[in-house]
N, C-alpha and C positions, 0 to 999 in steps of 0.2 A: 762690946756693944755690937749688936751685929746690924748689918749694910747690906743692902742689895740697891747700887746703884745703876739705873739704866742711863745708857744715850745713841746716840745715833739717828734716830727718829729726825724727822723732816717731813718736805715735801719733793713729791715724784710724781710722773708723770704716767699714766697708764703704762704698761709695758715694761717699765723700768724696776730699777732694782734699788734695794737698800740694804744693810745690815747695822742691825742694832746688836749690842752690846750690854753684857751686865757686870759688871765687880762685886766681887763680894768678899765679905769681911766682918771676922767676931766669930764663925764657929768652922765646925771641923770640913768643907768645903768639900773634901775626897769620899764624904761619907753622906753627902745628896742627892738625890737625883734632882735636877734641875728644870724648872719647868718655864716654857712661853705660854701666856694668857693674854687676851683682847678683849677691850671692852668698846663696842662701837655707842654713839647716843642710844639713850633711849632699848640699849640690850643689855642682856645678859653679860656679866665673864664668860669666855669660853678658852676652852682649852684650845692650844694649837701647837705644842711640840712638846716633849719631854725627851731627855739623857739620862742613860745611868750613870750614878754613880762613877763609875770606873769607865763611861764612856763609850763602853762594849752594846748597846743598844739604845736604839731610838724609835720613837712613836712622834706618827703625825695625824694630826685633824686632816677627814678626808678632802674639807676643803683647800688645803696647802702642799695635799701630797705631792710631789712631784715639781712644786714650786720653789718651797723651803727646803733649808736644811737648819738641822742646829749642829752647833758642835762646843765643846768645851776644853779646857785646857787650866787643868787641875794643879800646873806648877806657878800657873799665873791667878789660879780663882778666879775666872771668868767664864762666859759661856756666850756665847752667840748666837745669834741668829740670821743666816743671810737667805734674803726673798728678794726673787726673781719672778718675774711675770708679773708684774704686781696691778690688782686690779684696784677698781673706787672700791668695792666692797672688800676689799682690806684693811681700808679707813678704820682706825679705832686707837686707841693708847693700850702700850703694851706693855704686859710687867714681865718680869721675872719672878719665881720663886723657888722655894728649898723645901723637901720633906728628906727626912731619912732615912734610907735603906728601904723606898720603897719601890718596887716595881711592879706594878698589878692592875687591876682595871681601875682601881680606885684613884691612880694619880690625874686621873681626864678633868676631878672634881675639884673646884676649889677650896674645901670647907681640907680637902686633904693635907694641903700646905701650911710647913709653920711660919716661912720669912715669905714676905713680898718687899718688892719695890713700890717704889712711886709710880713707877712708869716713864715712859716715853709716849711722845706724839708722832703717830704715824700718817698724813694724809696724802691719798693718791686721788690726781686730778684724772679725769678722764678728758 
């Protein structure tokens, strides 16, 4: 059965920093790229970081560049995400998910992903 469970999420204060977490479990983990998505009220999913597979490259939403980082850790099946600088308009619940062996402009998309999480809640107080 496959998992993708997030947490870490909370509440933070303007400026401040968080890192959420995802686990995953049920399919072959070394063979996804892993993706952050957000969905704030009343928006859209949007993309906001993806890994390869093997780790060897990463892509950011240009609104996190420089803020975020992802990283993963393929002996553990997990993936991270630690933000810094963290504004109110970060406010939103965050998933994780899995497509396979892809890396290309098409992972920015959600319809691209096969696993999601539930999500986490992320709010930043200003």
């Amino acid at each position: 059965q496959v998992q993708l469970v997030e947490s870490g999420g909370g509440l933070v204060q303007a400026g401040g920093s968080l890192r959420v977490s995802c686990a995953a479990s049920g399919f072959s983990f070394s063979s996804y790229t892993m993706g952050w998505f957000r969905q704030a009220p009343g928006k859209e999913r949007e993309f906001v970081a993806a890994i390869r597979w093997s780790g060897g490259s990463t892509r950011y939403a240009d609104s996190v560049k420089g803020r975020f980082t992802i990283s993963r850790d393929n002996a553990k099946n997990t993936v991270d995400l630690q933000m810094n600088g963290l504004e109110a308009e970060d406010t939103a619940v965050y998933y994780c998910a899995a497509v396979i062996f892809m890396w290309d402009n098409r992972m920015v998309f959600t319809p691209s992903y096969n696993y999601w999480g539930q999500g986490t809640q992320v709010t930043v107080s200003s």
